[in-house]
N, C-alpha and C positions, 0 to 999 in steps of 0.2 A: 579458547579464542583462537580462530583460524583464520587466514589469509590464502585459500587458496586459488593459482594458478591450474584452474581445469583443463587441459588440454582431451582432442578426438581419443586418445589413448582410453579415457576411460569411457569412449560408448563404440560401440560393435557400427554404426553408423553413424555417419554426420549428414544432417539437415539443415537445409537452408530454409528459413522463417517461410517463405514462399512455399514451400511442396506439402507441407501439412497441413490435412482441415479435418476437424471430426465435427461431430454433431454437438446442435445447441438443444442444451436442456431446459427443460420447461419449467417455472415455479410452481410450487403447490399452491401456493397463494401471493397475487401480484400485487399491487399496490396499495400495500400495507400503510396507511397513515399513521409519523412517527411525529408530529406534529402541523398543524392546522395553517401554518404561514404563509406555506406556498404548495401549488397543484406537485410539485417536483420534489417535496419535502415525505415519502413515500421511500418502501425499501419491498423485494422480494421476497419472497421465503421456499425454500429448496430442503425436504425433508429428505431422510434418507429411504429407500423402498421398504427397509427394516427395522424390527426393532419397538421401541412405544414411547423410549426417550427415562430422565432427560439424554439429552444427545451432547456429544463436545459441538463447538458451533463456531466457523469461522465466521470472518464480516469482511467482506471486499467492498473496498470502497476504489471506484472506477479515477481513470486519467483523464485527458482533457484539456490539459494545460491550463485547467483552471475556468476554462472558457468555454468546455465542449465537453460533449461526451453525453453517456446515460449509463443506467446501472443492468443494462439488457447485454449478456455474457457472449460470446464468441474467441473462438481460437483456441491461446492457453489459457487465458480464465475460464472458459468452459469446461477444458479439460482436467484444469485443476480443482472445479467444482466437481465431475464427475467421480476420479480420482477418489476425494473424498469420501462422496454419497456411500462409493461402495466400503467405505471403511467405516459407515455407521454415523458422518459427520452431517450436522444441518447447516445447509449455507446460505447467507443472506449478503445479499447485493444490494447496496443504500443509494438513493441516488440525493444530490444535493442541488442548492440553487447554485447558478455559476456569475462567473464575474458579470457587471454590466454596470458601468461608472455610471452613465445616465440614471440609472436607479440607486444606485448609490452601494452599490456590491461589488467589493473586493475579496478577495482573498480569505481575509479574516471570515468575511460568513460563512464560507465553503467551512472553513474547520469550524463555526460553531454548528453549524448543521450535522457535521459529521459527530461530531460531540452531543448534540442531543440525542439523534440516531443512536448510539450507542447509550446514551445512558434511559433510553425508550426499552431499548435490547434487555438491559440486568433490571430495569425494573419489571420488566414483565416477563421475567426469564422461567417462573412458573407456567406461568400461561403458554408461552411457546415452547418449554418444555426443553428448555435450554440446563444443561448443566454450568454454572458459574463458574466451577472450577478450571472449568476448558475452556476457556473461550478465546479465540485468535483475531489477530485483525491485518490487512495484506492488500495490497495493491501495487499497481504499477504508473511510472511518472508521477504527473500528477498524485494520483491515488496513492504512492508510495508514500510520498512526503505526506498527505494526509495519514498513512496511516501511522508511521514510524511518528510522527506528532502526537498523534492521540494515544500511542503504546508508552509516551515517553513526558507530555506536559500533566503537569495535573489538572483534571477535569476544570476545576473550579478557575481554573486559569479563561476556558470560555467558556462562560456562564450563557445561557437561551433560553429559549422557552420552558426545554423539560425540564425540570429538575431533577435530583439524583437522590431516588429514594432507598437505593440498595449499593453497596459496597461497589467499584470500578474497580477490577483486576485483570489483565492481557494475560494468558500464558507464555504466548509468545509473538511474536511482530514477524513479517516479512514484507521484502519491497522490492519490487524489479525496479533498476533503475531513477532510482529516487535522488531529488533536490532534497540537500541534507541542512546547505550552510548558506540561508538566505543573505545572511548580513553579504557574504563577499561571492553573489552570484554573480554580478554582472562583470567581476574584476577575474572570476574563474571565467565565466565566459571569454572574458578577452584573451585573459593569458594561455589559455589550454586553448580555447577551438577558433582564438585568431577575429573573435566576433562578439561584438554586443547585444546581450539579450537581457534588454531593459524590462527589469520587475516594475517599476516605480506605476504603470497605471493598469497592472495587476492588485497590487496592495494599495495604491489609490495615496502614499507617500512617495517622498526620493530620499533615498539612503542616507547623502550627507544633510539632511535637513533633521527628518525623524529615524534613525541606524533601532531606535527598540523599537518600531514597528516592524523592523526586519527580521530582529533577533525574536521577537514575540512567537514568531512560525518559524521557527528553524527548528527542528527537531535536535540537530546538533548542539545549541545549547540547551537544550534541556534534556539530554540526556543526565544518569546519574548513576549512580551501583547500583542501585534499587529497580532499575529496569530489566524487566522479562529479555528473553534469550531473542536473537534477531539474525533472522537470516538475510544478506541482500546478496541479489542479482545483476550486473552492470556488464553490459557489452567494453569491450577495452575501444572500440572505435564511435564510442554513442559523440553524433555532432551536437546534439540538443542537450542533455545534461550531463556536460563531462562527468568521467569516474572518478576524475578529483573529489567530486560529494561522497562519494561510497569511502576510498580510500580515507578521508578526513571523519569520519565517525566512526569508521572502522580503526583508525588509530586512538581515537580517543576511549575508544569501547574498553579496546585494550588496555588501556594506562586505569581506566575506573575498573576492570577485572570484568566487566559485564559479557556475557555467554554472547560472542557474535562472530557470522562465520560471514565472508565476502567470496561467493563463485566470481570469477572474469570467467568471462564469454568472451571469445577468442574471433576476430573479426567481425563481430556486432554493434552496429548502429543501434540508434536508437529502437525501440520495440522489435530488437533479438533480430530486426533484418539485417541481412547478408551484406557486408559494408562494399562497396568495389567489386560487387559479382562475386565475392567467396563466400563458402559456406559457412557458417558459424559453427562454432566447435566449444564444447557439446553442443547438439540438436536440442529443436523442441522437449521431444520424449523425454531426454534427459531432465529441461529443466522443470518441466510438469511435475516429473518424478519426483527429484529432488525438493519441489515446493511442499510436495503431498505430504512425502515423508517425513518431514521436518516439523509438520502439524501433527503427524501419529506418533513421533517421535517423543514428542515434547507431551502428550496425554498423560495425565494420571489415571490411575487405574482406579 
């Protein structure tokens, strides 16, 4: 269990989120229906150029703040898909339905969507030629907290469409920038970043009325010893989900002994950009690198 302080020291350059773009990779096969509820309830599938399978197989589930987004890759998700591929990984990108209170969708469905998705994934992990024993799950913001939830509650916690006809096992979790401690966002918003960022008609509750609607999606209480190894990622200057979330599951990881390492990113706002015109320190590359490694890392052989 690590806590580290990354400084420029450990990369030969530093880059600001701005000057790097590489290419966007194509799916082998696009939208994959992972259940029938909605046009948006679909995932990508990203094979490697090599090999016949089963393959280790990540699942990135996209950001958005809940409200936005699609499961179509760019930047460092792409790069960390690439990354990958060439180390023999199948990657799949889910996308979900998103909030819309008029329709009566909050929060909660986002994570059961992503929960069916995944147990669509191990149930037909023959089929896509998936190996069960590797299989990771990884996002950013939004998609963080979706994933470090689903690495960390147990399935049967949001029950959906699919059912769960084979074993649910994470090797391991990672999250850039991830909401960890739903219960005390809006009280971290205020006291850290000086400002209120009201969940209440996100989760379609208010804190002090229903507080287990809160704690229901917080990854941070449901974490437990029994949780796979976690990497997260957190800019030290993020305005949108202070690194008090990182910091606060990061120390509880600790105290349960559970395998979890915290990079700070060294003048990083939200999504790795350059906070106040400075560079972020490590760069992109590095944390590409770092995310890539930590999925080959953690492989059985």
């Amino acid at each position: 269990m690590n806590l580290r302080q990354v400084t420029g020291l450990l990369l030969a350059a530093t880059l600001c989120a701005q000057t790097v773009s590489w290419a966007k990779p194509v799916p082998s096969e696009k939208d994959v229906a992972y259940k029938a509820t909605s046009a948006r309830n679909v995932l990508d599938l990203y094979y490697p150029a090599a090999g016949e399978g089963p393959y280790p197989t990540h699942i990135y589930l996209h950001g958005g703040g809940w409200t936005g987004g699609s499961k179509s890759l760019g930047g460092t998700q792409a790069q960390v898909f690439e990354n990958l591929s060439d180390a023999g990984f199948l990657g799949i990108s889910v996308e979900y339905r998103l909030v819309k209170a008029d329709e009566d969708r909050y929060m909660r469905t986002c994570v059961v969507d992503c929960m069916d998705a995944i147990r669509y994934i191990f149930n037909h992990a023959e089929k896509l030629k998936i190996d069960p024993a590797n299989v990771f799950v990884w996002g950013g913001s939004a998609g963080g907290h979706l994933s470090l939830l689903c690495a960390t509650a147990p399935e049967t916690t949001f029950p959906g469409a699919v059912p769960a006809q084979a074993p649910i096992q994470f090797r391991a979790a990672a999250a850039f920038y991830p909401p960890t401690d739903m219960l005390h966002y809006e009280a971290i918003s205020v006291e850290f970043n000086h400002k209120l960022r009201d969940l209440s008609r996100r989760i379609g509750r208010k804190v002090e009325i229903d507080p287990v609607a809160f704690i229901e999606i917080s990854p941070l209480a449901h974490l437990t010893k029994e949780d796979p190894p976690v990497l997260m990622l957190h800019g030290d200057q993020d305005s949108v989900v202070n690194i008090e979330h990182a910091y606060r599951f990061q120390k509880k990881a600790e105290t349960l002994g559970v395998d979890s390492e915290l990079i700070v990113i060294e003048n990083a706002d939200h999504g790795f950009r350059g906070a106040n015109g400075q560079a972020i320190q490590p760069g992109l590359d590095f944390i590409v690198n770092a995310t890539a490694q930590f999925f080959i890392d953690h492989t059985t052989k």
